[in-house]
C-alpha positions as CSV (number, residue, x, y, z in Angstrom):
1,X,85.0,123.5,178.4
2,X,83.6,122.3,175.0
3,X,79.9,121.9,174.8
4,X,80.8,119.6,171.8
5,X,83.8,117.7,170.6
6,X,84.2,116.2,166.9
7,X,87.7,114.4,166.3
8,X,88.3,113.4,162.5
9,X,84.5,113.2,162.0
10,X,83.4,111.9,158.4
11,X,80.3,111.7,156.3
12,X,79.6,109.9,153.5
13,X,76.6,108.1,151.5
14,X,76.7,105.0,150.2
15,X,79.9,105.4,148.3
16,X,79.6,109.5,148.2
17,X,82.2,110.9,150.8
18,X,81.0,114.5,151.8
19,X,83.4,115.5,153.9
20,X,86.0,113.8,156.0
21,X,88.5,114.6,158.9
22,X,86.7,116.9,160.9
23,X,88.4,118.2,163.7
24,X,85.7,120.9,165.5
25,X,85.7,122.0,169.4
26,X,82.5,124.1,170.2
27,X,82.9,126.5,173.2
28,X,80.4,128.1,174.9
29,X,79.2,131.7,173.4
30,X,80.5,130.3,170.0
31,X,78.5,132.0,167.2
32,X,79.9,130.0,164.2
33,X,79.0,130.3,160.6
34,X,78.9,127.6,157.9
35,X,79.7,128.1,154.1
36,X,80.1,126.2,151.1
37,X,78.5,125.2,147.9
38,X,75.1,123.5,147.0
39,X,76.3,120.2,147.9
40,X,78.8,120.5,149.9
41,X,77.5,118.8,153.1
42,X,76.3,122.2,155.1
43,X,72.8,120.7,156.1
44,X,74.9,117.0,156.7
45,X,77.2,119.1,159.4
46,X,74.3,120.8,161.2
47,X,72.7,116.8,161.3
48,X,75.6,115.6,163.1
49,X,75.0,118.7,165.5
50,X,71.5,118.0,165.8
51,X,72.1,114.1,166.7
52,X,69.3,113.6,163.8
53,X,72.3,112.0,161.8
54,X,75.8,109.5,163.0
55,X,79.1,110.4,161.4
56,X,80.5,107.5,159.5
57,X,83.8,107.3,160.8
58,X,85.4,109.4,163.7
59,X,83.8,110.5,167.3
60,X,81.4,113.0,168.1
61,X,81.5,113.5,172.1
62,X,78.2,115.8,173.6
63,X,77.6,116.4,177.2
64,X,74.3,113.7,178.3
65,X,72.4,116.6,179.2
66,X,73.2,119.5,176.1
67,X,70.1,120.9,175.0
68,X,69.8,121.4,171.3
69,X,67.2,123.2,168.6
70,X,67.2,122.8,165.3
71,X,66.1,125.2,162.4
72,X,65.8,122.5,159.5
73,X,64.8,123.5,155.7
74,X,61.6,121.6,156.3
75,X,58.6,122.5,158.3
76,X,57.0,119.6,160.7
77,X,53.3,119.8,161.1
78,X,51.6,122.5,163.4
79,X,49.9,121.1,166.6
80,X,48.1,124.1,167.5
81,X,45.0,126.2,166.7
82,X,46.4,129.4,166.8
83,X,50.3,131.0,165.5
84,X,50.3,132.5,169.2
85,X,50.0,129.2,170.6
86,X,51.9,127.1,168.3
87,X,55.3,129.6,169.2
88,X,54.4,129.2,172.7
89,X,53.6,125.5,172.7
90,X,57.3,125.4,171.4
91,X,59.0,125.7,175.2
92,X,58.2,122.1,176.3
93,X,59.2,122.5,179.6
94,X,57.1,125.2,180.5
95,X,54.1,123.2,179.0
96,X,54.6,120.3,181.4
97,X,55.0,122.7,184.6
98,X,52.0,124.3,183.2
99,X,49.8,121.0,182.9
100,X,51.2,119.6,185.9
101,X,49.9,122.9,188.0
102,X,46.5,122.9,186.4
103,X,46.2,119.2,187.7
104,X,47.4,120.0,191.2
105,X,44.9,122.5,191.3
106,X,42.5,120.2,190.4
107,X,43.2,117.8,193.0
108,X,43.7,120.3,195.5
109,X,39.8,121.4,195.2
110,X,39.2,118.8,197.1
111,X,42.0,118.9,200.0
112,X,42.8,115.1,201.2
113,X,45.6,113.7,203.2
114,X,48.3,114.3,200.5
115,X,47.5,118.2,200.3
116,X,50.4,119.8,202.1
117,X,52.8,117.4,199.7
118,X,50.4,118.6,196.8
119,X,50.6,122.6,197.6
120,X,54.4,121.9,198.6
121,X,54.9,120.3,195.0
122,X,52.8,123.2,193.2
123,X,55.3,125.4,195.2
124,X,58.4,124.1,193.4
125,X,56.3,124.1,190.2
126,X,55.6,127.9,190.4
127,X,59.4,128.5,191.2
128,X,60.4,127.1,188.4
129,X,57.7,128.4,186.0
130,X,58.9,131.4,187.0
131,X,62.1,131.4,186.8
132,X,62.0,129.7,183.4
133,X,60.4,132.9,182.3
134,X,56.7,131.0,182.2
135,X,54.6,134.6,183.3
136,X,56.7,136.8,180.4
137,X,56.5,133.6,178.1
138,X,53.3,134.9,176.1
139,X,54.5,138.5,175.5
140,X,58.0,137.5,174.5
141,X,56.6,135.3,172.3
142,X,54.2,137.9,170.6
143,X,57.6,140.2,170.0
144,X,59.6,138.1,168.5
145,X,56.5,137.2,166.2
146,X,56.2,140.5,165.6
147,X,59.6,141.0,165.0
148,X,59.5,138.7,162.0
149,X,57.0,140.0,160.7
150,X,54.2,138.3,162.4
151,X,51.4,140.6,163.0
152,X,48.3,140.3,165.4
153,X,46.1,139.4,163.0
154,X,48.7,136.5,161.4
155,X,49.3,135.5,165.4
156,X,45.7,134.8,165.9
157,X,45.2,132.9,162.6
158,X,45.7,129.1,162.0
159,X,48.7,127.9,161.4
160,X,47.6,126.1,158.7
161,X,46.4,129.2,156.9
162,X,49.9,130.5,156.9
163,X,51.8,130.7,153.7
164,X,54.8,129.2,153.0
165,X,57.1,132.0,153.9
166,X,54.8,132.9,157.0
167,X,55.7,129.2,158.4
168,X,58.8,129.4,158.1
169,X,58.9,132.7,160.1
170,X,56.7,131.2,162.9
171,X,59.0,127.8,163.3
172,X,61.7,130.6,163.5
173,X,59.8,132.2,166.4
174,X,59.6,128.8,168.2
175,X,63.2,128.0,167.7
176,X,64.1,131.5,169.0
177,X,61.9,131.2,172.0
178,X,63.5,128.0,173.4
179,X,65.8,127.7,175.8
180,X,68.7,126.2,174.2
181,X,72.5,125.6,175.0
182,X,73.2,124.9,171.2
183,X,71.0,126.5,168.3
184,X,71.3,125.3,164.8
185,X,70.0,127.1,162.1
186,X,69.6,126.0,158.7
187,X,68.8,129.2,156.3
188,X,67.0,131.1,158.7
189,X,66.7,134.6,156.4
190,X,64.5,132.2,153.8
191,X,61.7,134.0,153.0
192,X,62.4,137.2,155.6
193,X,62.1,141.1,154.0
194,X,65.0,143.0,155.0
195,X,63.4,144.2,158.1
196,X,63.0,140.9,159.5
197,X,66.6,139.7,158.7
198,X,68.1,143.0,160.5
199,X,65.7,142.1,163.7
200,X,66.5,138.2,163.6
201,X,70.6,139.8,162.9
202,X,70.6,141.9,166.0
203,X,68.8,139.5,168.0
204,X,71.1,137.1,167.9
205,X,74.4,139.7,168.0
206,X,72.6,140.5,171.4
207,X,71.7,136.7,172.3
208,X,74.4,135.0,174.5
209,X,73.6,131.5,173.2
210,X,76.4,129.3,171.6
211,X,74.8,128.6,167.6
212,X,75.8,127.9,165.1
213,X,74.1,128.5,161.5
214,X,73.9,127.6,157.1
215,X,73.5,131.2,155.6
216,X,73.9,132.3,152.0
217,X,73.8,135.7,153.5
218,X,76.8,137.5,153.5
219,X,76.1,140.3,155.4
220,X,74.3,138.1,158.5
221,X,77.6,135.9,158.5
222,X,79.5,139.0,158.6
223,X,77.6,140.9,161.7
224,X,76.8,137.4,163.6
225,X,79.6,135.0,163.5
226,X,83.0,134.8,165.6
227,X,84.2,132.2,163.5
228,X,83.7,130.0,160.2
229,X,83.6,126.5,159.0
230,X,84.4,126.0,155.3
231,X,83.3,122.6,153.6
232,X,84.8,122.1,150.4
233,X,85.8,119.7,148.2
234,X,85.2,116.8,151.1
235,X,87.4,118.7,153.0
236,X,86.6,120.7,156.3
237,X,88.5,124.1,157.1
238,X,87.9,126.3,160.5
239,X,88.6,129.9,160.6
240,X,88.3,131.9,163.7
241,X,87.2,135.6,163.3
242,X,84.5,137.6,161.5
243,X,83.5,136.1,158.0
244,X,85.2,139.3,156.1
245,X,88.3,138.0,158.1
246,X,87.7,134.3,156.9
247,X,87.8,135.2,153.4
248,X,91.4,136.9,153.6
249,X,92.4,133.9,155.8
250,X,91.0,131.7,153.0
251,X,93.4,133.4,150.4
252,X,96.5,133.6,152.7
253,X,95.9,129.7,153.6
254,X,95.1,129.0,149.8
255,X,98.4,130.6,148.6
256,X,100.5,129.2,151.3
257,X,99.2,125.6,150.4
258,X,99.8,126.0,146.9
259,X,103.6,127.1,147.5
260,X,104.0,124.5,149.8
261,X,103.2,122.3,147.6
262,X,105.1,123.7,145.0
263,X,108.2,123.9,146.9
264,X,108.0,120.1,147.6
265,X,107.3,119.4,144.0
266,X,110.3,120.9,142.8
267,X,111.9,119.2,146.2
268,X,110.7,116.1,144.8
269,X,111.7,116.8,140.9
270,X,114.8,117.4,141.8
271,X,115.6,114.2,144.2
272,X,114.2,111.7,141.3
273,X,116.5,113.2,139.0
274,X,119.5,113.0,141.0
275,X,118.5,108.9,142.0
276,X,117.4,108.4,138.5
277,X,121.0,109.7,137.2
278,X,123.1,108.1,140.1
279,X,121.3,104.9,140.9
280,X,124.0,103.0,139.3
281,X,127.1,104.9,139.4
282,X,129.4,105.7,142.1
283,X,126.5,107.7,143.9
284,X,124.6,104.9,144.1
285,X,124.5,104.3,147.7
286,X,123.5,108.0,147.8
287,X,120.9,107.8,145.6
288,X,119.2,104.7,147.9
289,X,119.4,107.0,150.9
290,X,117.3,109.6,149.1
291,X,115.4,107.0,147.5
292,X,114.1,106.0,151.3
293,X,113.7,109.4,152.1
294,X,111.8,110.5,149.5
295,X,109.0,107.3,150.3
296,X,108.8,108.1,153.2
297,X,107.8,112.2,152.7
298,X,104.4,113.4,153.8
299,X,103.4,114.4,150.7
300,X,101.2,117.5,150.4
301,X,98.2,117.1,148.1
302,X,98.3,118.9,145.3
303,X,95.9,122.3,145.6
304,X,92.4,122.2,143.9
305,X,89.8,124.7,143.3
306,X,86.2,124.1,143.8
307,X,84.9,124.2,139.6
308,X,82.6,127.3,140.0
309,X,80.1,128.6,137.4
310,X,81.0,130.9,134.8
311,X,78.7,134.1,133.5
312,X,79.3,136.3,131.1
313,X,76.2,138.7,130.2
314,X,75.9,140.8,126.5
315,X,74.0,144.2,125.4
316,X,73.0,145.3,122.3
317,X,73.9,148.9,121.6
318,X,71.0,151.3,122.6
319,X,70.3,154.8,123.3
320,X,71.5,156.1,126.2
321,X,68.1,156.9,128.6
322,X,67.1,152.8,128.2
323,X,64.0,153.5,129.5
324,X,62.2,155.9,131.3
325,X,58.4,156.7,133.6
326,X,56.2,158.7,133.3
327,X,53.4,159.4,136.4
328,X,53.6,156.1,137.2
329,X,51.3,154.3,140.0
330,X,51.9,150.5,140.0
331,X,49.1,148.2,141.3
332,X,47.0,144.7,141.1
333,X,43.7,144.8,139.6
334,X,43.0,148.3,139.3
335,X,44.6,149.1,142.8
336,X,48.0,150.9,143.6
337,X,50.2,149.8,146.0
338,X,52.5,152.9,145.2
339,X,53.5,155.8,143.1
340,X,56.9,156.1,141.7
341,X,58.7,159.1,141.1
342,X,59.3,160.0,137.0
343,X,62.3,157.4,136.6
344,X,65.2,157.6,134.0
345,X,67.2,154.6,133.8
346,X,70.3,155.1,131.5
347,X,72.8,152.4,130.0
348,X,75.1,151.4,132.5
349,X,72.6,151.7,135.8
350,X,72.9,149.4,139.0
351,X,69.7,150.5,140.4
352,X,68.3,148.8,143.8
353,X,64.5,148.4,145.0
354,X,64.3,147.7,148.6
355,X,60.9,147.2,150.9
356,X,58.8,144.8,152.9
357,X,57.5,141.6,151.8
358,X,54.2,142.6,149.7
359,X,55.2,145.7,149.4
360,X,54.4,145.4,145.5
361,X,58.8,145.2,144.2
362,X,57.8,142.6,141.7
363,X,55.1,144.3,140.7
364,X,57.1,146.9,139.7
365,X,59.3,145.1,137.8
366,X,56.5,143.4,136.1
367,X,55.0,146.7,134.8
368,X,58.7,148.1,134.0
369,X,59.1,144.4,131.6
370,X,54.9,145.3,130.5
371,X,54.3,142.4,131.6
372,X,51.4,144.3,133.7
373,X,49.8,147.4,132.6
374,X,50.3,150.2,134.9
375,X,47.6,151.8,137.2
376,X,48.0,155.2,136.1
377,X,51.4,156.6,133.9
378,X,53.3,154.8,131.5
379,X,56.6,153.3,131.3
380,X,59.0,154.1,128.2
381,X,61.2,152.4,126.4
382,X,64.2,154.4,125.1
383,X,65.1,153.3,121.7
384,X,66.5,150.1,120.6
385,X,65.9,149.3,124.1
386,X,66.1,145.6,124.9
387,X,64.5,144.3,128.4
388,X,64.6,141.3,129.7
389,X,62.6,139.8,133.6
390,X,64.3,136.9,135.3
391,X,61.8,136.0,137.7
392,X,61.8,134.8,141.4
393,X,59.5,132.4,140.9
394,X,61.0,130.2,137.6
395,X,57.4,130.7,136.1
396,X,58.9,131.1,132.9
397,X,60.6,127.4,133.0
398,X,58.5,124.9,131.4
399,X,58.9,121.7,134.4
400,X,58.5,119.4,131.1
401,X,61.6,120.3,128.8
402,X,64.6,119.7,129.3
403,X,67.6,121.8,130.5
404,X,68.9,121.8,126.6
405,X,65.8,122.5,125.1
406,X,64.2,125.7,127.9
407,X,67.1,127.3,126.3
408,X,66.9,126.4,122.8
409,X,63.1,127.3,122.9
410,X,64.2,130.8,124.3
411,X,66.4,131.3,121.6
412,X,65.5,129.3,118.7
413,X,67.9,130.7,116.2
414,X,70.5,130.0,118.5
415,X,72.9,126.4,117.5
416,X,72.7,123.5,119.8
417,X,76.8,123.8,120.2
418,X,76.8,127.2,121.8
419,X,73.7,126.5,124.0
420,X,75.6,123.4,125.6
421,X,79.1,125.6,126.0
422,X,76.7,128.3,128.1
423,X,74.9,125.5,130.2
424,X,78.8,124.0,130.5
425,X,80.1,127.4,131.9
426,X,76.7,126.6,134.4
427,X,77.4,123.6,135.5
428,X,75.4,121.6,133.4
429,X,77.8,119.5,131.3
430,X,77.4,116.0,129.5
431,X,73.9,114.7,130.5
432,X,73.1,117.2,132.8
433,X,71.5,119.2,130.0
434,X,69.4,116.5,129.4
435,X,67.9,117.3,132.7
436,X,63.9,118.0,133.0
437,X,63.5,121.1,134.3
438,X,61.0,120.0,137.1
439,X,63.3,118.0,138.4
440,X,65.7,120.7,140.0
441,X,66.8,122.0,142.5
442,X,66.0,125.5,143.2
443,X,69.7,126.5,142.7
444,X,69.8,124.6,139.6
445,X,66.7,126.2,138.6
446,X,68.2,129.6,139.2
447,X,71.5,128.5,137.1
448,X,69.1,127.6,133.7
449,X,67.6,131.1,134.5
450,X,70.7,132.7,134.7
451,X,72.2,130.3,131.4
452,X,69.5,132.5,129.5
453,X,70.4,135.6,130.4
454,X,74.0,134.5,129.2
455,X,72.6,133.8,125.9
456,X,70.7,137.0,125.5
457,X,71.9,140.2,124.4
458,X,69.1,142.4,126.4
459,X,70.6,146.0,127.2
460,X,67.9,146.5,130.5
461,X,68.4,143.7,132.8
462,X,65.4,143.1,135.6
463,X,66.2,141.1,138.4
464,X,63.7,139.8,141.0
465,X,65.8,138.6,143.7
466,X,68.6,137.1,142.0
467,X,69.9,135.6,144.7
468,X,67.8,133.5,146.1
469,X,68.7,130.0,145.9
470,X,72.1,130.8,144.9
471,X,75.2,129.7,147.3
472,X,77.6,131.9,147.9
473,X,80.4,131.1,144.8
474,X,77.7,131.5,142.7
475,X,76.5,134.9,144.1
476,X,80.1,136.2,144.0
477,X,80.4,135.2,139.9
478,X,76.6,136.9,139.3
479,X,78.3,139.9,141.0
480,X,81.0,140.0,138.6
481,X,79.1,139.6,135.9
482,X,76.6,141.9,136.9
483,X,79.9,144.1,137.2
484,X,81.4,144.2,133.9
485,X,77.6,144.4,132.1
486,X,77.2,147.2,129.7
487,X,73.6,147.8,129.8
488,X,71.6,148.9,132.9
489,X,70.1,147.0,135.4
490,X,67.1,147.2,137.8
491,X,66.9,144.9,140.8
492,X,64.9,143.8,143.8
493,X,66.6,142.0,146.2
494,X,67.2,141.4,150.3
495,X,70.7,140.4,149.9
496,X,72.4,143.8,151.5
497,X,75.3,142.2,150.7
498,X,75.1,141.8,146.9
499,X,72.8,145.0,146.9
500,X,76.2,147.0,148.6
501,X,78.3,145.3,145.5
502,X,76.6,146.0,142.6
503,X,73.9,149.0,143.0
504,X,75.0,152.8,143.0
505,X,70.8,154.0,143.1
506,X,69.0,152.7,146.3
507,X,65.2,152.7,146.4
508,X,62.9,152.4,148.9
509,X,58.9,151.4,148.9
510,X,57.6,153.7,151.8
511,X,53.9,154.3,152.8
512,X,52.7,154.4,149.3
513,X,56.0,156.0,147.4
514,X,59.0,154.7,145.6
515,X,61.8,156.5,147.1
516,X,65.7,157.2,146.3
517,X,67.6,156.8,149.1
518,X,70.8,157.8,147.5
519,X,73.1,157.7,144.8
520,X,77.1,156.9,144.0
521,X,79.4,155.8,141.9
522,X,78.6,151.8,140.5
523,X,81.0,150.2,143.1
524,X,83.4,146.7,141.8
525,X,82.9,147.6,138.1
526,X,84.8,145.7,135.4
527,X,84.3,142.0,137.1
528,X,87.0,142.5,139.6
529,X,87.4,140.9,142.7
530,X,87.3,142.3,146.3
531,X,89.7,144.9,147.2
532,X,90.8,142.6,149.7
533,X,91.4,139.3,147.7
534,X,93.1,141.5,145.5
535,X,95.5,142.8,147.9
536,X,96.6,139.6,148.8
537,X,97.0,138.0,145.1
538,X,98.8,141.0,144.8
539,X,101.4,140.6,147.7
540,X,103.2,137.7,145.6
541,X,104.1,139.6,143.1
542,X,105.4,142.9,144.8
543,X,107.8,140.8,147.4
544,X,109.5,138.5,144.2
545,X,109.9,142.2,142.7
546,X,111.6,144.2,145.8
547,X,112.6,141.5,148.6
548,X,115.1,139.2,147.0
549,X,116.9,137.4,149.7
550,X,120.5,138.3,150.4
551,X,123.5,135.6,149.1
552,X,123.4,132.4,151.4
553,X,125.2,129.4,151.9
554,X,123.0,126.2,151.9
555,X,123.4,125.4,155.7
556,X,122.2,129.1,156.1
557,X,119.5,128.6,154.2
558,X,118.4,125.5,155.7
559,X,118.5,127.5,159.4
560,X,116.4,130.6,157.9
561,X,113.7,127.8,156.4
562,X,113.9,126.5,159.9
563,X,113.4,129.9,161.3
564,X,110.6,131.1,158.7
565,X,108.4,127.9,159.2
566,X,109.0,127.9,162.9
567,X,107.3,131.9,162.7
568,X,104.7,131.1,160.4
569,X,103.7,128.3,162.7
570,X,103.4,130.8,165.5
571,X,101.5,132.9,163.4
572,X,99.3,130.2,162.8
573,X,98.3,129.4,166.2
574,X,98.1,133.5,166.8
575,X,95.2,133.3,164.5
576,X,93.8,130.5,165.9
577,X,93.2,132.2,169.0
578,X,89.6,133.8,169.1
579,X,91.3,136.9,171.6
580,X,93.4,138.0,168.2
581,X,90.2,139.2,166.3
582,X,89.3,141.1,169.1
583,X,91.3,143.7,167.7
584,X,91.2,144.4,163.9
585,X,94.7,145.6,164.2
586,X,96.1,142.7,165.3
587,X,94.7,140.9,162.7
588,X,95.7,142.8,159.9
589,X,99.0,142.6,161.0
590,X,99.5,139.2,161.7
591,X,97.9,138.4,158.5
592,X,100.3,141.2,156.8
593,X,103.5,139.2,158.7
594,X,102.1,135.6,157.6
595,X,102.2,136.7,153.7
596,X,105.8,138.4,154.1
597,X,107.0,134.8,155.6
598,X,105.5,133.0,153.3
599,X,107.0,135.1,150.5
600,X,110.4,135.2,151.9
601,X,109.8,131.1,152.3
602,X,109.1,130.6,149.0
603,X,112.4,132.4,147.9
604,X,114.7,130.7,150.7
605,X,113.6,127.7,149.4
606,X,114.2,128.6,145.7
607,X,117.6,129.7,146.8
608,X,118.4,126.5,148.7
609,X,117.3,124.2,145.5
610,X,119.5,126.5,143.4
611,X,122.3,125.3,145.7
612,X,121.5,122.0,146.3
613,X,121.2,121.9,142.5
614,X,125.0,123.4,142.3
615,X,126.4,121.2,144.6
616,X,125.0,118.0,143.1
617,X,127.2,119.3,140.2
């Protein structure tokens, strides 16, 4: 049974629709991912989850008594003295059989007429505390602290004394720690090192709870989630199986839409034609009959594609060792944090550095820019050797100038026509680049960043999480850029999933070291897409070369149309079924079958408008 129901649900602001037409059934166990672009309505959906938000049109049925927690991108206030005791003070249930116990006990000091009712009462309150989980409450609350990387010292500590990042982790702990028949989280891998997002990955792999959770991480949506809701373009798509299996669906059910809609098209081209040319002859009473026909056609709306930035990054020529260290030790103030290894970093390099939180990455980087002077060693610079830092932190952005202007003053030989046609390829046409910089988001912040880079010609790129703030369309085209790049490039990041695409050198910071992990060829070079999308843009073109359908007559080809949409329909509720991604298999080859229909469609129905075409003749 459904823990919760939404039938055509929509959202919209004032007169901004955000998505509409909803149709969503959550089951128990669900684990269900939700992607989209900045904007698209991601934190909207988990709202209408929550109950914190109404949908504007349709129904949204829950159960009177389903118990929801909610990860929000904002932090309330702490009520607590302690981090301990803030996580714990989380499980309100437990507090009030807690309270109400201590106040029993209180009364019972003193034993008056009521006392067997009172110890009776404090009976049922123990039973339940226990069972609840009350007694293992305080140590489950310091592991899963810990586990985020919470220590002892930070869980004894004010909450207030926290900083931002540390919050965030500790209002993860709390959610985590409730007892919840729905979990929504909202970004939960903000501000987590890599060793926090693999324990907050496999805790919830392992967790039984139905959730459902906003990610930019790739990798976490890949590992965690069963199924996957798309919003786009005010539109809302479900997909059930892993995300890796959503984004071949998504290509399959892209392609299929846009022949279907081209079929009807031509359908539709070639029935006004015939009316327009027989209206008033001897056909004419033909031509009415298709007239009514063709008004009343469901008409499929016309594909569209969600406008994505565009990046395309420059070198200048330079030797080939770009630069290169020498008995470095990197550090703050006179201290080390760690030693790195003599580094060469030629031109062409995808070269990752991985560690905990405060594990001194940016400093690194820093020092490799000479932005900070090492502790010990030098760094090199190879000859003609051009670097450039995009920081984490946008500290480089003046909040004062405009969006025209931070990259004008970056480059002020550049013209004022080709700074606009980069910010346009960023999303930041017309008056956008008359934006003030402080008034950004942080993924718009990250796109001006980025809109320098694309107007630079550095050959040695260093990225501090490059990421962050990004969604995931625009991770993918920083990916491809990164990609086709000539020049080398040195990054820090925690997204395994854009570290796997672009680096061929993992490093690791390890009690007091830099160390290589290892070392292969750069994966995804030259900009191209997965191997996977390309296999199925690919399909199109190898079926129109080799599977030609045989001669038919046109009431033949009407039964095979029949026959074809008739399989591709039970295909379609195949893959609806979670049980068919149970076995990779399966999957594969239902989604091999679905593109050979929908090929073979597409030329049955070519055939049948070449006949129809003939016979009108």
């Amino acid at each position: 049974m459904a823990i919760l129901n939404c039938d055509q649900v929509a959202v919209e602001y004032g007169d901004r629709l955000v998505f509409s037409g909803m149709d969503l059934k959550i089951e128990p166990g669900d684990r269900i991912g939700v992607v989209g672009a900045n904007g698209a309505g991601k934190s909207s959906f988990l709202g209408l989850l929550a109950g914190t938000d109404e949908p504007s049109a349709g129904t949204l049925d829950r159960p009177g008594r389903l118990i929801v927690t909610y990860l929000p991108q904002e932090s309330p206030e702490p009520t607590s003295e302690t981090v301990l005791g803030e996580a714990m003070a989380s499980r309100l249930d437990l507090a009030a059989l807690r309270d109400e116990m201590i106040h029993l006990e209180q009364q019972m000091t003193a034993p008056g007429p009521e006392i067997d009712a009172q110890l009776a009462r404090y009976g049922e309150c123990q039973a339940a505390y226990e069972g609840l989980g009350g007694y293992e409450l305080e140590s489950k609350a310091r592991a899963v602290l810990h586990g985020l990387g919470l220590e002892e010292d930070e869980q004894s500590r004010s909450p207030r004394e926290l900083s931002v990042g540390q919050v965030r982790r500790m209002e993860l702990a709390k959610l985590l720690l409730q007892d919840a028949d729905l979990v929504l989280l909202d970004e939960p891998t903000n501000h987590l090192d890599l060793a926090a997002i693999e324990w907050l990955e496999a805790h919830l792999m392992q967790s039984a709870r139905t959730l459902c959770l906003v990610a930019h991480d790739r990798r976490l949506l890949e590992r965690v989630c069963t199924r996957v809701v798309e919003l786009e373009a005010g539109r809302v798509e479900v997909y059930e199986g892993s995300y890796d299996s959503y984004l071949q669906q998504r290509e399959a059910r892209r392609l299929r839409w846009r022949r279907t809609w081209e079929a009807q098209q031509a359908h539709i081209t070639h029935q006004e034609e015939y009316i327009r040319r027989y209206k008033a002859g001897q056909r004419a009473r033909q031509a009415r009959g298709r007239q009514t026909l063709l008004d009343r056609l469901d008409r499929v709306p016309e594909p569209t594609e969600l406008r994505r930035m565009r990046l395309s990054l420059h070198a200048t020529p330079s030797a080939q060792v770009v630069l290169r260290t020498e008995a470095l030790a990197c550090g703050r103030d006179h201290q080390p944090l760690f030693e790195v290894p003599d580094l060469v970093i030629s031109r062409g390099d995808r070269v990752a550095i991985l560690g905990p939180n405060g594990s001194g990455k940016t400093t690194l980087l820093h020092t490799l820019a000479g932005h900070l002077d090492p502790v010990r060693g030098r760094v090199v610079p190879g000859s003609r050797a051009r670097i450039r830092l995009y920081r984490q932190d946008f500290s480089d952005l003046d909040p004062d100038r405009t969006v025209l202007q931070t990259l004008l003053d970056d480059h002020p030989n550049a013209l004022s026509e080709r700074a606009r046609s980069v910010l346009g390829a960023m999303l930041f046409s017309g008056d956008r680049a008359e934006a003030v910089v402080g008034d950004l988001s942080g993924g718009e912040k990250a796109r001006v960043a980025l809109a320098r880079l694309g107007m630079d010609d550095a050959n040695c790129l260093l990225l501090d999480e490059p990421t962050n703030h990004l969604d995931i369309p625009a991770q993918e085209v920083l990916e491809q850029a990164i990609a086709s790049y000539p020049g080398a490039v040195v990054l820090v990041s925690h997204d395994r999933y854009f570290v796997d695409a672009v680096a061929a050198r993992i490093m690791d910071v390890k009690d007091g070291q830099l160390v290589e992990r290892r070392s292969q060829p750069t994966p995804q070079r030259s900009g191209s897409r997965p191997a996977q999308s390309r296999a199925v843009a690919a399909s199109p073109k190898r079926a129109r070369a080799g599977t030609s359908p045989p001669a038919l007559s046109r009431a033949s080809a009407e039964r095979r149309i029949g026959g074809l949409e008739e399989e591709r329909s039970q295909i379609g509720e195949r893959l609806k079924d979670p049980a068919t991604h149970r076995s990779a298999s399966d999957e594969r080859g239902l989604l091999r079958r679905l593109g050979e229909v929908e090929e073979e469609l597409a030329a049955t129905y070519a055939a049948w408008l070449a006949l129809e075409a003939s016979t009108d003749r």
